[in-house]
C-alpha positions as a Markdown table, in Angstrom:
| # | Residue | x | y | z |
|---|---|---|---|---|
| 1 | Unk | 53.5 | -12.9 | 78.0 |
| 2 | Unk | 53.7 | -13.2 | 74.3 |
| 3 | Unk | 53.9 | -16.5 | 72.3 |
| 4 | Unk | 56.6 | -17.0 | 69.8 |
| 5 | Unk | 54.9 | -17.8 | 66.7 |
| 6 | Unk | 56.7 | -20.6 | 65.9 |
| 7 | Unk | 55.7 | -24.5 | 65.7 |
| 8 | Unk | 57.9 | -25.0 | 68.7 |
| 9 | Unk | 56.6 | -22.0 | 70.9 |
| 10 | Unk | 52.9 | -22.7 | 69.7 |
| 11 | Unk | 53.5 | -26.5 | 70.6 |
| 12 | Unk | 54.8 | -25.3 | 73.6 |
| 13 | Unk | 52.0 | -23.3 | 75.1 |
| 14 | Unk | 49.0 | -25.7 | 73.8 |
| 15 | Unk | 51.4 | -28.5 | 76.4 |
| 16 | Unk | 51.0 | -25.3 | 78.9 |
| 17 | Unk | 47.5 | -25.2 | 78.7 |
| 18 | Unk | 46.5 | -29.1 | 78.7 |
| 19 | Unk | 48.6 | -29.1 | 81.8 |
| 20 | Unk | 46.4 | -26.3 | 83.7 |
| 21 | Unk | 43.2 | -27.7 | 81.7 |
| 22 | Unk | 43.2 | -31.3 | 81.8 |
| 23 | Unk | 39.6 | -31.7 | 79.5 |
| 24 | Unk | 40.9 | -29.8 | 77.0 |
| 25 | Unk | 42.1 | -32.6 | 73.9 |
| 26 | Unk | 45.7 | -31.3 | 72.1 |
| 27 | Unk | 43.0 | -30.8 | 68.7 |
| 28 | Unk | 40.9 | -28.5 | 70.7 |
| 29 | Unk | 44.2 | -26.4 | 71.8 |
| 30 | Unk | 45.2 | -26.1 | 68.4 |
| 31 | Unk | 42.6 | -25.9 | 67.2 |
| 32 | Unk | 41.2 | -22.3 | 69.2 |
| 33 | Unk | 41.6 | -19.2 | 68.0 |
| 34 | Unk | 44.9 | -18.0 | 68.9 |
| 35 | Unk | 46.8 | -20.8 | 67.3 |
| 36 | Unk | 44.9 | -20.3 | 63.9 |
| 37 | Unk | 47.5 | -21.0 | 61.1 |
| 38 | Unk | 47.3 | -23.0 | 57.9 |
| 39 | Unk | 46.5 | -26.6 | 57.8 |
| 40 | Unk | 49.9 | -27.3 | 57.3 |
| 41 | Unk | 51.1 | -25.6 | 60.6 |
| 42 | Unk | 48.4 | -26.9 | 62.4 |
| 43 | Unk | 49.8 | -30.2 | 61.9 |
| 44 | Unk | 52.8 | -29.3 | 62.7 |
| 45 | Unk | 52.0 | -28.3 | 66.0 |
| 46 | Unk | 49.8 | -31.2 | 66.7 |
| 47 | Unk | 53.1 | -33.7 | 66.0 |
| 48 | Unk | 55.5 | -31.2 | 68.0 |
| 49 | Unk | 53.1 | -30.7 | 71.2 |
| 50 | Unk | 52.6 | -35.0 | 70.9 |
| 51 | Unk | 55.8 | -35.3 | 70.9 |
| 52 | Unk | 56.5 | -32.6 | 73.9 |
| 53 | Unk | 53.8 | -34.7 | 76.3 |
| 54 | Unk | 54.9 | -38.5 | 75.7 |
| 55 | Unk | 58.1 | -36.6 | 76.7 |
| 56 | Unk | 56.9 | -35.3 | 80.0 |
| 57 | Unk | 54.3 | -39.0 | 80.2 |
| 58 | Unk | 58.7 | -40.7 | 80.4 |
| 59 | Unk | 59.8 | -38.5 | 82.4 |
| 60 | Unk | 56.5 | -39.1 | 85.1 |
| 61 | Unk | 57.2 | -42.7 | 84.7 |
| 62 | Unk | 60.6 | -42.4 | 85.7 |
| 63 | Unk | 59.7 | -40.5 | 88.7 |
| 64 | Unk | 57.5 | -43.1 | 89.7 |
| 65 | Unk | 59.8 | -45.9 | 88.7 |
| 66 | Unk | 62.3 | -43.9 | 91.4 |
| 67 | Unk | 59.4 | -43.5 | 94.1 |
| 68 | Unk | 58.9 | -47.4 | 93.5 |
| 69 | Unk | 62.6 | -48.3 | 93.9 |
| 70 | Unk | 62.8 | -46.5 | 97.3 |
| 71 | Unk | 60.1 | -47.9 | 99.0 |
| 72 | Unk | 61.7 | -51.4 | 97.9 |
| 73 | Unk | 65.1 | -50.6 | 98.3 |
């Protein structure tokens, strides 16, 4: 499977990868080999794959909110 070489894709696999690998840090992700870029980039990335796990954090919390509401309700 091949990685577009975009921030987005990039972002995208380095969230991939902390998933499977939970003590891997977002900098170390990024910061391996195959997501060398400039410095620029690399930032970039960093803000884009943030962004892409506070997403999935909200959406955990509403599944838990739900799990909550039918034991109450």
């Amino acid at each position: 499977m091949t990685v577009k070489k975009t921030v987005k894709g990039i972002a995208k696999e380095a969230v991939k990868r902390i998933l499977r690998k939970k003590r891997n840090t977002l900098v170390d992700i990024v910061n391996q080999s195959a997501f060398r870029t400039k410095n620029e980039t690399k930032f970039q990335i960093l803000k884009k794959a943030k962004q892409v796990l506070e997403f999935l954090k909200n959406i955990q919390k509403i599944k838990n909110q739900e799990k909550f509401f039918h034991i109450f309700f």
